[in-house]
C-alpha positions as CSV (number, residue, x, y, z in Angstrom):
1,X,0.0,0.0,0.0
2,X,1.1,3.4,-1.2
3,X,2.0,5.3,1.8
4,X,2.4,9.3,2.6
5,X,2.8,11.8,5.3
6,X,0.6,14.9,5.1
7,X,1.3,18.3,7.2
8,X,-1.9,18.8,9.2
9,X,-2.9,22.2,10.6
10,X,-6.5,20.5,11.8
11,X,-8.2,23.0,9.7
12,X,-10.8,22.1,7.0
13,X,-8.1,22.4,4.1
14,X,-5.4,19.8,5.6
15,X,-8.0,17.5,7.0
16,X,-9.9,17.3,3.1
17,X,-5.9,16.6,1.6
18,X,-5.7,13.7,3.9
19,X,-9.6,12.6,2.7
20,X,-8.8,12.5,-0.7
21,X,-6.0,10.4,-0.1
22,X,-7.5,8.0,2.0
23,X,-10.0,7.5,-0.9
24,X,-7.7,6.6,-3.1
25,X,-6.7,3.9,-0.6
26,X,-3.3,5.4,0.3
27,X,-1.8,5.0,4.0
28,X,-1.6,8.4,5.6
29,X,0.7,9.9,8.4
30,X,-0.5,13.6,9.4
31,X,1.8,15.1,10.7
32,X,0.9,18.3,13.3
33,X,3.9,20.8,13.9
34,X,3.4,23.1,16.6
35,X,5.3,26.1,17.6
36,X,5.4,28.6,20.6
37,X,3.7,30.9,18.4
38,X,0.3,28.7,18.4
39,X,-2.6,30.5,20.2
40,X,-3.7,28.8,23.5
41,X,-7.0,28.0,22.0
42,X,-5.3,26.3,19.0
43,X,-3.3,24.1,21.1
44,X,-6.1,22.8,22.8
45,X,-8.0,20.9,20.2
46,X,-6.0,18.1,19.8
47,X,-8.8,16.0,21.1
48,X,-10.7,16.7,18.5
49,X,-7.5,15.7,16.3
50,X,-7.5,13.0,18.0
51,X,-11.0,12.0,17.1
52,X,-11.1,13.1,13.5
53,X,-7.6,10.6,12.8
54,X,-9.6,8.3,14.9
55,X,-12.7,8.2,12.6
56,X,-11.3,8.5,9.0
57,X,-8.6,5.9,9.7
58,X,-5.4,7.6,9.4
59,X,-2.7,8.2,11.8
60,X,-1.6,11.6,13.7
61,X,1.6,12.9,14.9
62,X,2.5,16.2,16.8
63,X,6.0,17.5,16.9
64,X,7.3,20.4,18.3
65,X,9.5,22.9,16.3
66,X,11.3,25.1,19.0
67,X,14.9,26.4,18.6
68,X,14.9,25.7,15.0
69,X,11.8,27.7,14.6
70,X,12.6,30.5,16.6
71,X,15.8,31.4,14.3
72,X,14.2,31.1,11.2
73,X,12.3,33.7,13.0
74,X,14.7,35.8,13.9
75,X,16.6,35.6,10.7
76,X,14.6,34.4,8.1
77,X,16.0,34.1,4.8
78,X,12.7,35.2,2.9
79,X,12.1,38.2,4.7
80,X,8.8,38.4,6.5
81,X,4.4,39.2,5.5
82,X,3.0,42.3,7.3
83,X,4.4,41.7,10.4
84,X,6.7,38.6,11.8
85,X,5.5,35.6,10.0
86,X,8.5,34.1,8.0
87,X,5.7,32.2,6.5
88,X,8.2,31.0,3.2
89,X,11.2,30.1,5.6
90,X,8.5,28.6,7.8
91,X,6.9,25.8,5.3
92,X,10.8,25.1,4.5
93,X,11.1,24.3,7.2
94,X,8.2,22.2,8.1
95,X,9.1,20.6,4.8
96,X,12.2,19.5,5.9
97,X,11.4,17.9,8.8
98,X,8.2,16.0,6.8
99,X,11.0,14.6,4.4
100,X,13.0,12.8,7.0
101,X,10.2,11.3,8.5
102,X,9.2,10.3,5.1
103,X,12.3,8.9,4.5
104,X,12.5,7.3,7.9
105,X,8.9,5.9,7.8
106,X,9.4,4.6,4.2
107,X,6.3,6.6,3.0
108,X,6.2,7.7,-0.9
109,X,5.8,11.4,-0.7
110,X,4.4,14.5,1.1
111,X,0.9,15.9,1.2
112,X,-0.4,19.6,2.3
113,X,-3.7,21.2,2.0
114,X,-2.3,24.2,0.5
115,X,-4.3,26.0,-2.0
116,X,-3.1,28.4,-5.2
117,X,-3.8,31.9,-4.1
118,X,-5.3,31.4,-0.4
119,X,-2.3,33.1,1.3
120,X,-0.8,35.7,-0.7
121,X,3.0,35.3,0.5
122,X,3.4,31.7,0.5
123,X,1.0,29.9,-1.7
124,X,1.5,31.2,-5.1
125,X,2.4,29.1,-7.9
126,X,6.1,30.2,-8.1
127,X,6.9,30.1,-4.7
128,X,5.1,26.8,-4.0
129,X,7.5,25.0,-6.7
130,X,10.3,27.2,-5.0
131,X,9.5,26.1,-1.6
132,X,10.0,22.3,-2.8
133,X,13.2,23.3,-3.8
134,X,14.2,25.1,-1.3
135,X,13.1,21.3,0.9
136,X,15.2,19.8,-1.3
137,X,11.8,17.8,-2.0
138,X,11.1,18.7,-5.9
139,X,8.5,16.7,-7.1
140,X,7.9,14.9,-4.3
141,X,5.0,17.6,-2.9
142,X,1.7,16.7,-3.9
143,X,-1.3,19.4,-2.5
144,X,-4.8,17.1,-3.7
145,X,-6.9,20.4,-3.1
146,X,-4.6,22.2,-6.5
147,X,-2.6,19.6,-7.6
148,X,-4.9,20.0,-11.3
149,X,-3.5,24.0,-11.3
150,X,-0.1,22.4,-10.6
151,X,2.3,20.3,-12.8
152,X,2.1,16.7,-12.3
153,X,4.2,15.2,-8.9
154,X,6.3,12.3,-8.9
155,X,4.0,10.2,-6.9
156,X,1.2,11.1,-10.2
157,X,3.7,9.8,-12.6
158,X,4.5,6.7,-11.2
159,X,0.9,5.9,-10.7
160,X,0.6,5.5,-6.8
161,X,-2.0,8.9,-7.3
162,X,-4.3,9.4,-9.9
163,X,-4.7,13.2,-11.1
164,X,-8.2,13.1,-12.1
165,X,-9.6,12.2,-8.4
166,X,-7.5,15.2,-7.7
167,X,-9.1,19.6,-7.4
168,X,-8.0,22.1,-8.8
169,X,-9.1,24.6,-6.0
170,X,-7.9,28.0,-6.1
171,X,-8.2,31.6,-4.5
172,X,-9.3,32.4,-0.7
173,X,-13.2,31.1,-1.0
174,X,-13.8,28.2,0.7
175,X,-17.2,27.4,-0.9
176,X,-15.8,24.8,-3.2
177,X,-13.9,23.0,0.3
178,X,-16.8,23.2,2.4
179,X,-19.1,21.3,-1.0
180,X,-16.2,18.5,-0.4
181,X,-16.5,17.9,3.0
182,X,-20.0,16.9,2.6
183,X,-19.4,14.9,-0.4
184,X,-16.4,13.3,1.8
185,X,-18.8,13.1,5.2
186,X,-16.7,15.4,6.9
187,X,-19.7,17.4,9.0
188,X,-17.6,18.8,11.8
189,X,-13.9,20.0,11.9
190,X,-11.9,22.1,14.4
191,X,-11.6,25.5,12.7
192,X,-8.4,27.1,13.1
193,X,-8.5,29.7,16.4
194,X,-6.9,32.8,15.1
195,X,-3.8,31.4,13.3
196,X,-0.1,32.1,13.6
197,X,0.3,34.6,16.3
198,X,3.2,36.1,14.5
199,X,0.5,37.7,12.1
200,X,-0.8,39.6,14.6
201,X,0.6,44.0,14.9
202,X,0.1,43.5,19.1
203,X,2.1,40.2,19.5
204,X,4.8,41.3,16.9
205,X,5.6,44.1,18.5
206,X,6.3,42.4,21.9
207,X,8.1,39.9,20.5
208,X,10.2,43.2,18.2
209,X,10.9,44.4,21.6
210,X,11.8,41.0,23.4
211,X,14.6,40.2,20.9
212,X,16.0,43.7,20.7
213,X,16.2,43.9,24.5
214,X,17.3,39.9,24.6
215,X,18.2,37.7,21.4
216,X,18.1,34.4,23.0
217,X,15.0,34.7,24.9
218,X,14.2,31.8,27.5
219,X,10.7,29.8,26.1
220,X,9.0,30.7,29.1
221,X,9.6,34.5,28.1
222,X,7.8,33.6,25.0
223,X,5.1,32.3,26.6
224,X,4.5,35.6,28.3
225,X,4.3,37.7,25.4
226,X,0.8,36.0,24.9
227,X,-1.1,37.0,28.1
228,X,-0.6,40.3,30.2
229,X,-0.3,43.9,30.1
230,X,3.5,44.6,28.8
231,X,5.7,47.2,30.2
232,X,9.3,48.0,29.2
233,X,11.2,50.3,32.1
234,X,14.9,49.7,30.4
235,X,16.8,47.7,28.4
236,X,17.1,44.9,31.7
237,X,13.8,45.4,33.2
238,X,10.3,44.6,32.2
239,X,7.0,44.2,33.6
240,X,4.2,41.8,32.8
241,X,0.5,42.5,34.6
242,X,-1.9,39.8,34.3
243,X,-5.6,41.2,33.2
244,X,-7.6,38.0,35.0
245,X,-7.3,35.5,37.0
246,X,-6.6,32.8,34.3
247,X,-3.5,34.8,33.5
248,X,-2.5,35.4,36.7
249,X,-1.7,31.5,37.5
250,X,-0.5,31.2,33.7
251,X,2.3,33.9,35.1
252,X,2.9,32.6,38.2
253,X,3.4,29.6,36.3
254,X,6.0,31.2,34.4
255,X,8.2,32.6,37.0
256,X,11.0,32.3,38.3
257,X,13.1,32.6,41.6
258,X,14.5,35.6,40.4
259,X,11.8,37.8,39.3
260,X,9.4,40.2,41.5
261,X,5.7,39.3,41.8
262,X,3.4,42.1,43.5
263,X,-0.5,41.5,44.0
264,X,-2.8,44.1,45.8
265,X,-3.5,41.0,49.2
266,X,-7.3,43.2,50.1
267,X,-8.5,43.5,47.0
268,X,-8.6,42.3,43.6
269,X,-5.4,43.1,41.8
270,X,-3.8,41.7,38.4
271,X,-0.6,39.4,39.4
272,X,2.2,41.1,38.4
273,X,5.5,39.9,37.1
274,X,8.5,42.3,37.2
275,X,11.7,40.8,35.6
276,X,15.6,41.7,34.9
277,X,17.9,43.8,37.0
278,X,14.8,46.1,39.2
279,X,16.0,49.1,40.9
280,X,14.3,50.0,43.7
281,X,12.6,52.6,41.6
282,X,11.6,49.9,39.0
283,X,10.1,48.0,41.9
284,X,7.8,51.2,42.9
285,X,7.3,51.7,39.4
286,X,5.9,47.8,39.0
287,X,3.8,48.3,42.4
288,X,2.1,51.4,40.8
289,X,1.0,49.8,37.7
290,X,-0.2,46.9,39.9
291,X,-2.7,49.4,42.2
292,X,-3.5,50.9,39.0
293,X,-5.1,47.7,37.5
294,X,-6.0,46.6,40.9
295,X,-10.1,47.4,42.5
296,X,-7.8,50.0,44.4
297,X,-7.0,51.9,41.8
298,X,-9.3,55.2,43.0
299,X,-7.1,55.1,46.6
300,X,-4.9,57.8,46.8
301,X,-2.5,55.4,48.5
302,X,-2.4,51.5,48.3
303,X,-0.3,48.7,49.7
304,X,1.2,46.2,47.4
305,X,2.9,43.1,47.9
306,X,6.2,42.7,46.5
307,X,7.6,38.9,46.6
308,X,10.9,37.3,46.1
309,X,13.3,34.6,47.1
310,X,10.1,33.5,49.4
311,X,10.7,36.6,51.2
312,X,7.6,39.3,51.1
313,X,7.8,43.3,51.6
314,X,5.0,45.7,51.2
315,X,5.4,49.4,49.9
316,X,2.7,51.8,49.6
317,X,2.3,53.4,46.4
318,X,-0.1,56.1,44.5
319,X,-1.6,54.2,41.2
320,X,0.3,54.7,38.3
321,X,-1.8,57.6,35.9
322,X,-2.7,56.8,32.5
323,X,-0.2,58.7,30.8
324,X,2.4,57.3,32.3
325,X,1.5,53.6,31.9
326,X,0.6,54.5,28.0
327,X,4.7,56.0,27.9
328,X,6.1,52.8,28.6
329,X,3.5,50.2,27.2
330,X,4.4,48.0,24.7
């Protein structure tokens, strides 16, 4: 049996590529990569992965992409969209790590759900046929949703796929996707939940400012940039405030023995997270922003908790003013 590994973002368009193969009775792998750019809400569908691989008969695999990713981000060799998705660099790369577990799995080729003119950086024609050469993997790319807009694959050639049970889907409708699914029984399907977060102006800039201020950032700082109120006080020093009380345990889950955390103990307060080399002025400075944000923010003078090393000091502070918290925002 024909075998292939197919790159599966669990929305509509990767899941139909993997239909159409299993309908010509090929053996499918998806492959899920994930990145530390995902959306929480992303993330957590993988039961629903689970249960779609489960029901069509094909198998799923989730591997991360960490280091590697987070330099082609930094540096990417394509240049980036509108703000810092290195979406070309990015497939390459995803690419590249499909072809070694096609050649370590024995599988035939690699399937994606891409379609011609869906995504205006990385999916047109040129650039999709570059992108397999960059992957080192001409040929060997077969995208069932296009292929008929597309010149014929390797895997069509020898046979193993026939072209004419094959689309030849193009542009950013999804009228003629959503006709297949029925045809294919495919009623319900995780949608995507907001895409790359490098695509969005709010988290780029953060992430701008992280790696001017620190080039080899720690993963958990990454993790911060997508909750929180962000601060920069200085090149060292910045401060994340939490705006409920999910994201107050998610950054108390993120920090560390050396960073300041500051709460308002009588009333409700965003948990704060101060980090890098804090002056005592940085330290009032954090304390103000948290009785700003906290239910004591109409106080002329409010005590905050400031805790580090286990050990726990309160100052007294006036709430930081709006001007001033809008200077230094990110």
């Amino acid at each position: 049996m024909a075998k292939a590994i197919s790159l599966f973002s669990g929305g509509l368009d990767s899941t139909l590529a993997i239909l159409v193969l299993k309908k010509q009775g090929i053996d499918v792998t998806a492959i899920r990569f994930t990145t530390p750019f995902e959306p929480e809400a992303q993330l957590s569908h993988k039961k629903d992965y689970d249960e779609l691989s489960v029901r069509f008969g094909f198998s799923l695999q989730i591997h991360k992409l960490e280091d590697e990713f987070i330099e082609i981000v930094k540096h990417p060799k394509h240049g980036y969209g509108k703000n810092m998705n290195p979406c070309i660099d990015c497939r390459i790369l995803m690419l590249k790590k499909a072809k070694k577990i096609m050649l370590e799995s024995g599988a035939d080729f690699i399937a994606t759900g891409e379609v011609i003119g869906q995504r205006p950086m990385s999916q047109k024609k040129d650039m999709l046929y570059h992108i397999d050469k960059e992957a080192e993997l001409t040929g060997y790319v077969l995208r069932p949703l296009c292929a008929g807009l597309l010149r014929k694959t390797i895997p069509e050639e020898k046979g193993i796929v026939h072209r004419d049970m094959l689309y030849s889907f193009s542009g950013r409708s999804r009228k003629p996707q959503m006709q297949l699914a029925k045809e294919l029984g495919l009623d319900k399907y995780p949608s995507p939940a907001g895409g790359c977060l490098l695509t969005d102006p709010i988290f780029s800039l953060k992430l701008k400012d992280l790696l001017i201020h620190k080039p080899s950032p720690e993963m958990r700082e990454i993790e911060l940039l997508k909750i929180g109120r962000h601060f920069r006080l200085s090149p060292k020093c910045k401060i994340v405030a939490g705006r409920d009380s999910i994201e107050n345990n998610i950054i108390q889950s993120l920090s560390s023995d050396d960073d300041y955390i500051l709460n308002v103990k009588e009333y409700g307060s965003p948990l704060v997270l101060l980090t890098g080399d804090a002056p005592e002025k940085d330290i009032e400075t954090a304390a103000s922003i948290c009785a700003r944000y906290s239910d004591a923010k109409n106080l002329n003078s409010v005590e905050v908790s400031v805790l580090k090393n286990g050990q726990c000091n309160i100052i007294q502070v006036h709430p930081a003013d709006d001007d001033f918290i809008n200077s230094i925002r990110i």
